[in-house]
PyMOL Python script that loads the backbone (N, CA, C, O; Angstrom):
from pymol import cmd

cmd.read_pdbstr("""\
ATOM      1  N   UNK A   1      74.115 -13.481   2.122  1.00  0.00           N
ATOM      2  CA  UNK A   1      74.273 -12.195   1.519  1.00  0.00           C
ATOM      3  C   UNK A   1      73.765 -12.246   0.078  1.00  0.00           C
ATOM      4  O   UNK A   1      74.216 -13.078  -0.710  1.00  0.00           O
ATOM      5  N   UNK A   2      72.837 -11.367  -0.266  1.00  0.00           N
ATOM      6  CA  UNK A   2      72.595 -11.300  -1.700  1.00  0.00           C
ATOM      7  C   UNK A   2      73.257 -10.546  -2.510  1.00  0.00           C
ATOM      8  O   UNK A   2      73.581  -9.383  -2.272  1.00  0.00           O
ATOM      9  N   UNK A   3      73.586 -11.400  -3.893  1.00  0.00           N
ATOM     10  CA  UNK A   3      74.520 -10.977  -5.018  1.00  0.00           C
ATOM     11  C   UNK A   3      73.622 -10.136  -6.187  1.00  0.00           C
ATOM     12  O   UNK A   3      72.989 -10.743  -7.051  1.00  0.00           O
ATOM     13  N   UNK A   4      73.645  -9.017  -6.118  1.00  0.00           N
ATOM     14  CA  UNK A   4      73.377  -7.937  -6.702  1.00  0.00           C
ATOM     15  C   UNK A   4      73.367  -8.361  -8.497  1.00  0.00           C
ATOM     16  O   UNK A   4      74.409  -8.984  -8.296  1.00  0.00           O
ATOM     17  N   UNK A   5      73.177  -8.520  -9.667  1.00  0.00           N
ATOM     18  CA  UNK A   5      73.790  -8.659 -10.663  1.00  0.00           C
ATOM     19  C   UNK A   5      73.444  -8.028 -11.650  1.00  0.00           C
ATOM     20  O   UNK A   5      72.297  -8.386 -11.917  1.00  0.00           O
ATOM     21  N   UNK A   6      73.841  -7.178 -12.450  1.00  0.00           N
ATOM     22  CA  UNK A   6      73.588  -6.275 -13.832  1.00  0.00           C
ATOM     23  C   UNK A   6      73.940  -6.820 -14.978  1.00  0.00           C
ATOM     24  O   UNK A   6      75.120  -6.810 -15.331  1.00  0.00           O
ATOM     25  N   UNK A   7      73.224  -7.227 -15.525  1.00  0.00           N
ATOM     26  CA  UNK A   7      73.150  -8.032 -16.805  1.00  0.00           C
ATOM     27  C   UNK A   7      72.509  -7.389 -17.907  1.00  0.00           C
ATOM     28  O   UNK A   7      71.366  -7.769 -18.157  1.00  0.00           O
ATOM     29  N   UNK A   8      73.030  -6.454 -18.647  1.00  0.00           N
ATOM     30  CA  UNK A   8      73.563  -6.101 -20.019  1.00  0.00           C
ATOM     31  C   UNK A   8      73.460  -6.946 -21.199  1.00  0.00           C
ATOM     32  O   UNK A   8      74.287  -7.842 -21.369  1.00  0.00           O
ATOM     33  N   UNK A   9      72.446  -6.726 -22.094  1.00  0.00           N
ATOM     34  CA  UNK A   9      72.100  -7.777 -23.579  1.00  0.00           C
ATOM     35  C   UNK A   9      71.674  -9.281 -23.117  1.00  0.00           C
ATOM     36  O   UNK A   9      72.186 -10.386 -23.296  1.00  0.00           O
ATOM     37  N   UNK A  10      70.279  -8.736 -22.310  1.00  0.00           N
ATOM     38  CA  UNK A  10      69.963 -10.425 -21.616  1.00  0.00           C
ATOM     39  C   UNK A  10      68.698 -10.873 -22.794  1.00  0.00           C
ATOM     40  O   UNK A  10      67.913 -11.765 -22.471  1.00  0.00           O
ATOM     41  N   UNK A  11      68.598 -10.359 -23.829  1.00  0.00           N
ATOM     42  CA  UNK A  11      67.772 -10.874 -24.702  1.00  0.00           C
ATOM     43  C   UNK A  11      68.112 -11.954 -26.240  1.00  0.00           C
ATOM     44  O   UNK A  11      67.548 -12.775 -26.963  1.00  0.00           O
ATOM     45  N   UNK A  12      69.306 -11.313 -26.085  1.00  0.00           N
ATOM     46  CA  UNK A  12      69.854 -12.333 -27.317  1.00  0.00           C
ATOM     47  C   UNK A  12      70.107 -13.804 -26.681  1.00  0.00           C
ATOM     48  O   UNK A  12      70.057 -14.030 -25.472  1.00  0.00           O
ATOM     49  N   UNK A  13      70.400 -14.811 -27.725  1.00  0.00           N
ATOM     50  CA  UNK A  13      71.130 -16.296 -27.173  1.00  0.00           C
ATOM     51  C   UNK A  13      71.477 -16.256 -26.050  1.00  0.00           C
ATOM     52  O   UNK A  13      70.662 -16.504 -25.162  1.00  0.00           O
ATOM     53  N   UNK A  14      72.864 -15.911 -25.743  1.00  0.00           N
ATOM     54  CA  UNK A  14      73.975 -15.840 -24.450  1.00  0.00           C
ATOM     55  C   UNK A  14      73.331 -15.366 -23.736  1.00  0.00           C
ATOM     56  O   UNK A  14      73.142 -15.933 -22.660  1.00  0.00           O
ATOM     57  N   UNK A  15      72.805 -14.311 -23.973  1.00  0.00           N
ATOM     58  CA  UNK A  15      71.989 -13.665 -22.585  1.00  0.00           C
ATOM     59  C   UNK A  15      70.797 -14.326 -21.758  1.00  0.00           C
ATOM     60  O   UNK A  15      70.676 -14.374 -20.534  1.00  0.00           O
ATOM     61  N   UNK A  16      69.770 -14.924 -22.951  1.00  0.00           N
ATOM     62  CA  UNK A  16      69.073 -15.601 -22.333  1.00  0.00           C
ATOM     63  C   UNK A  16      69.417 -16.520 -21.270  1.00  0.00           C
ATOM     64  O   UNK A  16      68.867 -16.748 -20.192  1.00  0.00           O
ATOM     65  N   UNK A  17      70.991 -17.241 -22.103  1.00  0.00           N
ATOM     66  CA  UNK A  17      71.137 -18.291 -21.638  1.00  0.00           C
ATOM     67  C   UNK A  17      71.604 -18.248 -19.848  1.00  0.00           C
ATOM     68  O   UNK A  17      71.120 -18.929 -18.943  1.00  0.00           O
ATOM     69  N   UNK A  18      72.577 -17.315 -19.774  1.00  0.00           N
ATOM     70  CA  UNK A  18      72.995 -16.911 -18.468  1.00  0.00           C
ATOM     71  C   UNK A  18      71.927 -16.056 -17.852  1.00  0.00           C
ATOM     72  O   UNK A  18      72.097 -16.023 -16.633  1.00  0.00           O
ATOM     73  N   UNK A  19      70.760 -15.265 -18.284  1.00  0.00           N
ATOM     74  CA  UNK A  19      69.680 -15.209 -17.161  1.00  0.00           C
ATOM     75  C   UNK A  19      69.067 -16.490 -16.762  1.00  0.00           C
ATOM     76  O   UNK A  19      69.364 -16.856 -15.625  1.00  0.00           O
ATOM     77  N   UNK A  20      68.608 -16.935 -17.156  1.00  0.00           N
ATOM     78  CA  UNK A  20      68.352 -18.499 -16.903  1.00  0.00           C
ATOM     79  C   UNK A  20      68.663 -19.158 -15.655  1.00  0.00           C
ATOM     80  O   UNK A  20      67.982 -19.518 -14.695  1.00  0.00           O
ATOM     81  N   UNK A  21      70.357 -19.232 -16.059  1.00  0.00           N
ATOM     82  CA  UNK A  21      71.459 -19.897 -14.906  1.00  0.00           C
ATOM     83  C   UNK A  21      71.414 -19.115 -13.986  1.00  0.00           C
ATOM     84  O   UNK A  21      71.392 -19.633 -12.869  1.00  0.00           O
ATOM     85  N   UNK A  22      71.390 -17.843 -14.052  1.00  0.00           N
ATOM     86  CA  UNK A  22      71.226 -16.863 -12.543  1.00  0.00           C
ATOM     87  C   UNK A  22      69.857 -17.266 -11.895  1.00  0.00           C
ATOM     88  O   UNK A  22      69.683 -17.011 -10.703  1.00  0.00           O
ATOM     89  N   UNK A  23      68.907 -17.863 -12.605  1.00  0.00           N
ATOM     90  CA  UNK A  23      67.274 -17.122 -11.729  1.00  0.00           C
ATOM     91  C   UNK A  23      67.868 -18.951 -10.987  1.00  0.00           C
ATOM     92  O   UNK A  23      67.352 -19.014  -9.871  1.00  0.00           O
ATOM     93  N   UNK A  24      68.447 -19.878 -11.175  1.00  0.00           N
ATOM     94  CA  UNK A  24      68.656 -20.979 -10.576  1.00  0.00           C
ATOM     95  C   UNK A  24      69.783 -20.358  -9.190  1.00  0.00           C
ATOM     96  O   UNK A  24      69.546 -21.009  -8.173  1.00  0.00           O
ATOM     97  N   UNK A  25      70.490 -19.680  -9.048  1.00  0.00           N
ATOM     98  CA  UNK A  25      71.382 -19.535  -7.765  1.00  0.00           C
ATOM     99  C   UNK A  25      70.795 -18.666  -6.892  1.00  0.00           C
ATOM    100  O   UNK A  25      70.304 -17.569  -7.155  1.00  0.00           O
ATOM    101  N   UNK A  26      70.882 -19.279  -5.724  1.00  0.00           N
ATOM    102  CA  UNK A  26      70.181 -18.505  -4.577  1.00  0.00           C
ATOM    103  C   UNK A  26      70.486 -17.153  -4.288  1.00  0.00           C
ATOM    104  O   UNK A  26      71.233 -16.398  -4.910  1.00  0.00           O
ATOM    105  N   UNK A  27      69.904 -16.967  -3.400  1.00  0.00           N
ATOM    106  CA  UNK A  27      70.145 -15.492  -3.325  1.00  0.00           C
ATOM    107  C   UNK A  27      70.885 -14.522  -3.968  1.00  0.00           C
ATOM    108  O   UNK A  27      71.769 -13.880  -3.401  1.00  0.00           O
ATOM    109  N   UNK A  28      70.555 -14.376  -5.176  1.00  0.00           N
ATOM    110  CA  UNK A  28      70.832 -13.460  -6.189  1.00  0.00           C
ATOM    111  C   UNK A  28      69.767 -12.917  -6.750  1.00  0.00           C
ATOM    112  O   UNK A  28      68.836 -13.655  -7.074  1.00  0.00           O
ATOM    113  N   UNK A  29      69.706 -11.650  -6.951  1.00  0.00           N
ATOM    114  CA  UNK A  29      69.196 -10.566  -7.940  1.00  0.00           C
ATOM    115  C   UNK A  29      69.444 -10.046  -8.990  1.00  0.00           C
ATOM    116  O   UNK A  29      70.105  -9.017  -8.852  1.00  0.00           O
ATOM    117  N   UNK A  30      69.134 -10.380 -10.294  1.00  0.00           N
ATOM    118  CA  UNK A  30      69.114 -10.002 -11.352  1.00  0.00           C
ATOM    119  C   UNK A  30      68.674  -8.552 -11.703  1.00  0.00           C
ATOM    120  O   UNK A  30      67.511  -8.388 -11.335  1.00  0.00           O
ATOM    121  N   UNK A  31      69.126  -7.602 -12.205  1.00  0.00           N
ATOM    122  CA  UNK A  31      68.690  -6.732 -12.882  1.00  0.00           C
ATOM    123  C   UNK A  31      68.926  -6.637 -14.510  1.00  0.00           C
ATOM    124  O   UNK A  31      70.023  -6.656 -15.068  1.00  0.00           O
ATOM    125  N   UNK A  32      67.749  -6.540 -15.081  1.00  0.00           N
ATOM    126  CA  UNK A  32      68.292  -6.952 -16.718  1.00  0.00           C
ATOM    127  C   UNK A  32      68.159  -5.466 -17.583  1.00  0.00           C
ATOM    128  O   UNK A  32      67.161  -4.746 -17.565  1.00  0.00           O
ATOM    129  N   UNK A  33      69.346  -5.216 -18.296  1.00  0.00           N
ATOM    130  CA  UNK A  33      68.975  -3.997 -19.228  1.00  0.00           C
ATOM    131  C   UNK A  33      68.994  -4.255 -21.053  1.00  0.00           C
ATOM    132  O   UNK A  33      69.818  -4.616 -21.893  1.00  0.00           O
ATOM    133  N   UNK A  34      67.557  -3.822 -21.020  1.00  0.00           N
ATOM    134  CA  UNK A  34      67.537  -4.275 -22.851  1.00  0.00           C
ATOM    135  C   UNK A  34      67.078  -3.384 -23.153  1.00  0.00           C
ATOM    136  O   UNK A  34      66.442  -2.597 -22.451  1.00  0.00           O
ATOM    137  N   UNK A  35      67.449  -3.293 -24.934  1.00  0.00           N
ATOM    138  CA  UNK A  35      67.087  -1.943 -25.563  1.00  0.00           C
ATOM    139  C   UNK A  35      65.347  -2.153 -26.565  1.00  0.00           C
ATOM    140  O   UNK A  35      65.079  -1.492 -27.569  1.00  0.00           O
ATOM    141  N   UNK A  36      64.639  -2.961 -26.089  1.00  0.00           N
ATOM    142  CA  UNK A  36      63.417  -3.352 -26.012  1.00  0.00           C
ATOM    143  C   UNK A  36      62.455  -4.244 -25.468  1.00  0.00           C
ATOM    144  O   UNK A  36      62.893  -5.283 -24.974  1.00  0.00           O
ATOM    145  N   UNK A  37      61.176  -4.034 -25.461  1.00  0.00           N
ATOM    146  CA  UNK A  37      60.917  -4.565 -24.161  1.00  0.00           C
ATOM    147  C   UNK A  37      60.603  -5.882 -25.136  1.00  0.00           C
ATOM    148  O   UNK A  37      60.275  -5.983 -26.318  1.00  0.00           O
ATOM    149  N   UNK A  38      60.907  -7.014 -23.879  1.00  0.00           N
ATOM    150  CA  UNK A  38      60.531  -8.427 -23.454  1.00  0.00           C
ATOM    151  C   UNK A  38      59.684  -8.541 -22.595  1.00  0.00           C
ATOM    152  O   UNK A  38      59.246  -7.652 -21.864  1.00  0.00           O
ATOM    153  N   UNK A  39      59.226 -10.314 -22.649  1.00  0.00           N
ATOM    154  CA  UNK A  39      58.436 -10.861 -21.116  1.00  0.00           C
ATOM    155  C   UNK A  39      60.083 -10.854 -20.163  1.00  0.00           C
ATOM    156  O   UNK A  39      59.858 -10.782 -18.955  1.00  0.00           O
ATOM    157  N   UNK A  40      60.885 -10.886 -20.342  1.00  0.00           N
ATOM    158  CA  UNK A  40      61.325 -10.617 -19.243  1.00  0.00           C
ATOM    159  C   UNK A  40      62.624  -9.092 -18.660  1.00  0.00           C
ATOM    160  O   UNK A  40      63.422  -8.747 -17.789  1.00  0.00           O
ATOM    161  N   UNK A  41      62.213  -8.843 -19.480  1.00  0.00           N
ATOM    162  CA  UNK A  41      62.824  -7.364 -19.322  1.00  0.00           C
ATOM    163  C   UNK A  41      62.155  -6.198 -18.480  1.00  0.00           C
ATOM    164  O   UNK A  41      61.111  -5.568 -18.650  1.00  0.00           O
ATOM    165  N   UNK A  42      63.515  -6.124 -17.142  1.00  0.00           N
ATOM    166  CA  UNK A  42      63.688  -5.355 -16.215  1.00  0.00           C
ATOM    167  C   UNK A  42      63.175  -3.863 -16.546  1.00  0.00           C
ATOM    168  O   UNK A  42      62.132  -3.385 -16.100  1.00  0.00           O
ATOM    169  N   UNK A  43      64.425  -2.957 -17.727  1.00  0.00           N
ATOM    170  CA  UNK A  43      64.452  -1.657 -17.971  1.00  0.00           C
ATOM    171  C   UNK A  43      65.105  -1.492 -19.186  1.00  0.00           C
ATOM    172  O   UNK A  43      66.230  -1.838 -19.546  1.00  0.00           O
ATOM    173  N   UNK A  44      63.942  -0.731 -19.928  1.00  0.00           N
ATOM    174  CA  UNK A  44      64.493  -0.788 -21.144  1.00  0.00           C
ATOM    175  C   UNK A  44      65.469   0.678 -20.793  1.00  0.00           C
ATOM    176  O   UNK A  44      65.312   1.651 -20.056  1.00  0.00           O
ATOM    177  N   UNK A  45      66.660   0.173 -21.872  1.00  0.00           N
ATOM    178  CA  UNK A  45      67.756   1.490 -21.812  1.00  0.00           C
ATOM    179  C   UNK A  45      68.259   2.519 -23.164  1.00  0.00           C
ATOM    180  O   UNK A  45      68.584   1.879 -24.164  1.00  0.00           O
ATOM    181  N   UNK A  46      68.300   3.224 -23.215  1.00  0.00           N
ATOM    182  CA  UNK A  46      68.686   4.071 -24.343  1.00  0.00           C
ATOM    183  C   UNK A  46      70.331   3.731 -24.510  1.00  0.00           C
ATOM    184  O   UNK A  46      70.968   4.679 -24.052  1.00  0.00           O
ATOM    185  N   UNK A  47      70.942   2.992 -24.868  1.00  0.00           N
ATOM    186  CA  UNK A  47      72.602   2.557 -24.508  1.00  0.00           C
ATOM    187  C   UNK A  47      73.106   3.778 -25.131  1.00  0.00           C
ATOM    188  O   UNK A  47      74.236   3.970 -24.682  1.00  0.00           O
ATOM    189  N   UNK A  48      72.778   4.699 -25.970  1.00  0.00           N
ATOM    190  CA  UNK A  48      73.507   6.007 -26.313  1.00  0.00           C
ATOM    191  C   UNK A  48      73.753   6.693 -24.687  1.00  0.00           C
ATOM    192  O   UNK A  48      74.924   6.769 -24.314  1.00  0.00           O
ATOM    193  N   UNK A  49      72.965   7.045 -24.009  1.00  0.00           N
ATOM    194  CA  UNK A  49      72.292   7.359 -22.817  1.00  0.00           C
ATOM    195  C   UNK A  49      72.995   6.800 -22.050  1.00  0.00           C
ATOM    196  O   UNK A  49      73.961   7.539 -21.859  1.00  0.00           O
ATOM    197  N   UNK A  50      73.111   5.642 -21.311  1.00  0.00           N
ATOM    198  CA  UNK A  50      73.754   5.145 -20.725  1.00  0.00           C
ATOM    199  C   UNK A  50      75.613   5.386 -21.277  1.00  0.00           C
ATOM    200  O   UNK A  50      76.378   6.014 -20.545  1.00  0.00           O
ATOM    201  N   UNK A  51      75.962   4.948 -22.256  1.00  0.00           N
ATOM    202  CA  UNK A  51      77.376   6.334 -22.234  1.00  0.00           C
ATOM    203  C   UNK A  51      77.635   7.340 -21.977  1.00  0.00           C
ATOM    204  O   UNK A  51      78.599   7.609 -21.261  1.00  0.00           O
ATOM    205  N   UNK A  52      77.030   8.006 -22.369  1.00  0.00           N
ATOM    206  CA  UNK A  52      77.137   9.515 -21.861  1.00  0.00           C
ATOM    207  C   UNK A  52      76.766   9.883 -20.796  1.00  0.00           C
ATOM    208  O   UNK A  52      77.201  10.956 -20.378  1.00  0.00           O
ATOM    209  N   UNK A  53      75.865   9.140 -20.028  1.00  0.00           N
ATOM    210  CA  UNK A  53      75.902   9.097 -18.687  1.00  0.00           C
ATOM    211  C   UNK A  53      75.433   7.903 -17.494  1.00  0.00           C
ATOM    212  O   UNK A  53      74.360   7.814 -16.896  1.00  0.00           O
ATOM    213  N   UNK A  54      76.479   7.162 -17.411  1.00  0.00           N
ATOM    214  CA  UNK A  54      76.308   5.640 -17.064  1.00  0.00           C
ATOM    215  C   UNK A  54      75.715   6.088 -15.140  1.00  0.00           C
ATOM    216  O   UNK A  54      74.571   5.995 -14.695  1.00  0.00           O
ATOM    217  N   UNK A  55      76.796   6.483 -14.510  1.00  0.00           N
ATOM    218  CA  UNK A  55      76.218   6.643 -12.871  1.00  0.00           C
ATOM    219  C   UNK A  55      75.191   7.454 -12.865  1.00  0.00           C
ATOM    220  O   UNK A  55      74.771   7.566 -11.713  1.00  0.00           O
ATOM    221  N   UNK A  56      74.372   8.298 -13.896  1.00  0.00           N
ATOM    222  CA  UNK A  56      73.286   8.590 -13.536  1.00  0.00           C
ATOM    223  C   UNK A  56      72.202   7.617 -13.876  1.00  0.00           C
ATOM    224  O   UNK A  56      71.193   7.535 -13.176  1.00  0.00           O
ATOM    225  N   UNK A  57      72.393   6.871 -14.946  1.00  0.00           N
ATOM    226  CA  UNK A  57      71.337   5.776 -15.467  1.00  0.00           C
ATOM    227  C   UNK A  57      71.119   4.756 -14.552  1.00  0.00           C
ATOM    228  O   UNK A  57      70.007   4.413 -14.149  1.00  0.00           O
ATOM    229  N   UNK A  58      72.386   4.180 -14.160  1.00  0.00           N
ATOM    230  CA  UNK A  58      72.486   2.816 -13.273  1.00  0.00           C
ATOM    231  C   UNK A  58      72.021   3.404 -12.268  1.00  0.00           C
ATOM    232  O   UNK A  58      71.704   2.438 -11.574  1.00  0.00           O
ATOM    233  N   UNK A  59      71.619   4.749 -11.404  1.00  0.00           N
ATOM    234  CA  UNK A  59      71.326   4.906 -10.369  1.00  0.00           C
ATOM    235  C   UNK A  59      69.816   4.580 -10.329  1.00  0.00           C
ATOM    236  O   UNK A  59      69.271   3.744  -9.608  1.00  0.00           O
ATOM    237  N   UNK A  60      69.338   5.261 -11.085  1.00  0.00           N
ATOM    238  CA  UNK A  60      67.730   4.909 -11.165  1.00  0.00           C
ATOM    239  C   UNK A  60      67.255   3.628 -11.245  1.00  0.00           C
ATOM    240  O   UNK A  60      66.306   3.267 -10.548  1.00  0.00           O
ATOM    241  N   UNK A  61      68.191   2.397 -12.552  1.00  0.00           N
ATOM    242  CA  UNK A  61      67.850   0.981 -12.138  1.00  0.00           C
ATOM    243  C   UNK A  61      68.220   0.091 -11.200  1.00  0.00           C
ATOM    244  O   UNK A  61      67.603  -0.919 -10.860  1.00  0.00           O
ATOM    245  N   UNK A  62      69.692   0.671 -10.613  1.00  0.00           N
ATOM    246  CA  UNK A  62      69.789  -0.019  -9.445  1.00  0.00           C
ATOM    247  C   UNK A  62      70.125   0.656  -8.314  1.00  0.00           C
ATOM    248  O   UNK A  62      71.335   0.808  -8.149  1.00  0.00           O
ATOM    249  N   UNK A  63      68.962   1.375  -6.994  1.00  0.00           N
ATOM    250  CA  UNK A  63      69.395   2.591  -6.429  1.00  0.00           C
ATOM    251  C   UNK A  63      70.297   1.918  -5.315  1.00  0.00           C
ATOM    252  O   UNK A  63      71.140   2.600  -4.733  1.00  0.00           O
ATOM    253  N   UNK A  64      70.119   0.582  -5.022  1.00  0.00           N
ATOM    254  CA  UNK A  64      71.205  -0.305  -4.044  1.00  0.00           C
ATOM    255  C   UNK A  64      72.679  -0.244  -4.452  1.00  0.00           C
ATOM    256  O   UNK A  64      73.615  -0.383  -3.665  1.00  0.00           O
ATOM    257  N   UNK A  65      72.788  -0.017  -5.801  1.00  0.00           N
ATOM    258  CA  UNK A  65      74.267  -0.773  -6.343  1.00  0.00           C
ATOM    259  C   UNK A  65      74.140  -2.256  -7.232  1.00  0.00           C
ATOM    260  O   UNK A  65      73.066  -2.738  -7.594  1.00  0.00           O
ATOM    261  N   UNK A  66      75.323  -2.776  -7.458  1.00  0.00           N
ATOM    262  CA  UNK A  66      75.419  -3.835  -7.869  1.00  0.00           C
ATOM    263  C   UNK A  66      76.913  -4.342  -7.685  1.00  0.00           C
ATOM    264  O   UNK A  66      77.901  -3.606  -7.695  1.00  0.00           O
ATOM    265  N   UNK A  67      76.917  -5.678  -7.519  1.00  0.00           N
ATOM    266  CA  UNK A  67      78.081  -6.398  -6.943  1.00  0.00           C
ATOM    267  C   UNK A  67      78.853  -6.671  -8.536  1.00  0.00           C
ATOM    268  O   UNK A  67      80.039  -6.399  -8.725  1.00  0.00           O
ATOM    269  N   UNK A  68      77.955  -7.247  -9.594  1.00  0.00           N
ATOM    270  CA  UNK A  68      79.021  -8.365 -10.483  1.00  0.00           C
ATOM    271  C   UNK A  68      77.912  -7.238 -12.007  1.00  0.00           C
ATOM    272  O   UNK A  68      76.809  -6.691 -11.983  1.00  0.00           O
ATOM    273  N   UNK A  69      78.876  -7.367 -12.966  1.00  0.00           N
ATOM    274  CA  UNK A  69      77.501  -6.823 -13.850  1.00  0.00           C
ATOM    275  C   UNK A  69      78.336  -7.248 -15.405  1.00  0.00           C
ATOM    276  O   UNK A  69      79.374  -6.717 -15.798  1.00  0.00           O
ATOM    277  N   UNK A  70      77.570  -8.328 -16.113  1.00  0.00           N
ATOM    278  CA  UNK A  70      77.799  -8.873 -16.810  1.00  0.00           C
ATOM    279  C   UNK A  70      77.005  -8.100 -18.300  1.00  0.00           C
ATOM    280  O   UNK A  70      75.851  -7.678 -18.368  1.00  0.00           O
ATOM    281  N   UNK A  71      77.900  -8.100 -19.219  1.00  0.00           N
ATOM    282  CA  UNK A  71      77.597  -8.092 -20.371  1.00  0.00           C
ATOM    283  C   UNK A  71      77.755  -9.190 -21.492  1.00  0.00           C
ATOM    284  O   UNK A  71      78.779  -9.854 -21.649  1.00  0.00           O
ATOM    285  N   UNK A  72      76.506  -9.304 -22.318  1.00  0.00           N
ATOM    286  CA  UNK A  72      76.402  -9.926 -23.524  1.00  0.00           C
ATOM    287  C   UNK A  72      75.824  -9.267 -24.645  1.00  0.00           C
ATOM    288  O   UNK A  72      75.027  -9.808 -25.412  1.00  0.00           O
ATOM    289  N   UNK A  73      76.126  -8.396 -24.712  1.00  0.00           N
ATOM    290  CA  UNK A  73      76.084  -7.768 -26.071  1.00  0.00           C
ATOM    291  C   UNK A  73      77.013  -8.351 -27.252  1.00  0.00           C
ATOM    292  O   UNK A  73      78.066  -8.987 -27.211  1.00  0.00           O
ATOM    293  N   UNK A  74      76.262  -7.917 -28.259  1.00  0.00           N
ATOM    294  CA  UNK A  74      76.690  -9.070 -29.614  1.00  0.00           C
ATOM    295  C   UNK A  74      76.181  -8.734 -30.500  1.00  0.00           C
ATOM    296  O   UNK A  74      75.380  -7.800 -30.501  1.00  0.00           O
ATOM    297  N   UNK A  75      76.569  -9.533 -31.693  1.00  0.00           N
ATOM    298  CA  UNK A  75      75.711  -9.601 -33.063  1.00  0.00           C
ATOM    299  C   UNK A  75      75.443 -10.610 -33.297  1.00  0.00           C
ATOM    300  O   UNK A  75      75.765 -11.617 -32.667  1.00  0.00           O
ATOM    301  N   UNK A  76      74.644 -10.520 -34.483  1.00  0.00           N
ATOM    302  CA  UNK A  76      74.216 -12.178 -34.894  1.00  0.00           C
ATOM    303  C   UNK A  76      75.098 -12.687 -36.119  1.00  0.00           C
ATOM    304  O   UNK A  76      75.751 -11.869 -36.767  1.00  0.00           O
ATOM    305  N   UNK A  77      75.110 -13.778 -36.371  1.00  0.00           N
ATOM    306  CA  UNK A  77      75.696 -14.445 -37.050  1.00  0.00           C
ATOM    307  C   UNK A  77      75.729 -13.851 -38.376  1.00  0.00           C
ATOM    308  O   UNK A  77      76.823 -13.563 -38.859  1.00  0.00           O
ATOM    309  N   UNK A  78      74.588 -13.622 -39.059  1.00  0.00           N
ATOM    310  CA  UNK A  78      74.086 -13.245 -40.245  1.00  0.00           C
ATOM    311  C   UNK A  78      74.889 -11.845 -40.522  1.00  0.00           C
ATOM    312  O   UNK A  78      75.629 -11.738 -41.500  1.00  0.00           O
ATOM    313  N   UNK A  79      74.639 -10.521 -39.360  1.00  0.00           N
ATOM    314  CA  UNK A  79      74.939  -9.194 -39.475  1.00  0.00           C
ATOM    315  C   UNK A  79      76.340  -9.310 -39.470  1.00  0.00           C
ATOM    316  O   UNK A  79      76.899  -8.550 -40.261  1.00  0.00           O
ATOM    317  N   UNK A  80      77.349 -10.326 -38.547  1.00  0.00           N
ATOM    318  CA  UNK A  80      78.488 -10.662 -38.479  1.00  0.00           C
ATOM    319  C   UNK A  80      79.315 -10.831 -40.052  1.00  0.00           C
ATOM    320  O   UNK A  80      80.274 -10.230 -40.537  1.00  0.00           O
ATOM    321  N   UNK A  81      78.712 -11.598 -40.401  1.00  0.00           N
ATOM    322  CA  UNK A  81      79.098 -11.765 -41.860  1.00  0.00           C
ATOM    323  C   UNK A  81      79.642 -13.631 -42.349  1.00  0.00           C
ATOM    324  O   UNK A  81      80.026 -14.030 -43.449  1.00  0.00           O
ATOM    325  N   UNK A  82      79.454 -14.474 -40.956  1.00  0.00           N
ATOM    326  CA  UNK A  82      80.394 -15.447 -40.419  1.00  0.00           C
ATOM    327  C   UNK A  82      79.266 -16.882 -40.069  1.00  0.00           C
ATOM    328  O   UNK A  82      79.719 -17.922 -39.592  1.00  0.00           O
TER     329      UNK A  82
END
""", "prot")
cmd.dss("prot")
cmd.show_as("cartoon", "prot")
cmd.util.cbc("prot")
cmd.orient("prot")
């Protein structure tokens, strides 16, 4: 059975790091949402947009669904203050 997965801020550190570890487990599907484009970015997203209207957004990037949907959104160290 394939594991569906929505992965939210896959461009920073963490994110990279756990797309990575996903493209290694079998039968799984990644879908990645970033708010600019990358070499490996799925769909770029307006995240204002996606609040105000999340089941219409996620429908268009994932018209199957999704099983598990991980976020890594963050700041950086510097903007943090830390």
């Amino acid at each position: 059975m394939t594991t569906r997965v929505l992965l939210i801020g896959g461009t920073g550190l963490i994110g990279r790091s756990v797309d990575a570890d996903l493209a290694t487990w079998p039968d799984t599907v990644v879908t990645s949402l970033t708010r600019r484009k990358t070499s490996g970015s799925d769909h770029i997203i307006d995240f204002e947009y996606l609040c105000a209207a999340p089941e219409m957004t996620l429908r268009n990037v994932a018209p199957s669904g999704i099983d598990v949907a991980i976020s890594c959104l963050g700041t950086t160290l510097r903007a943090a203050g830390s």
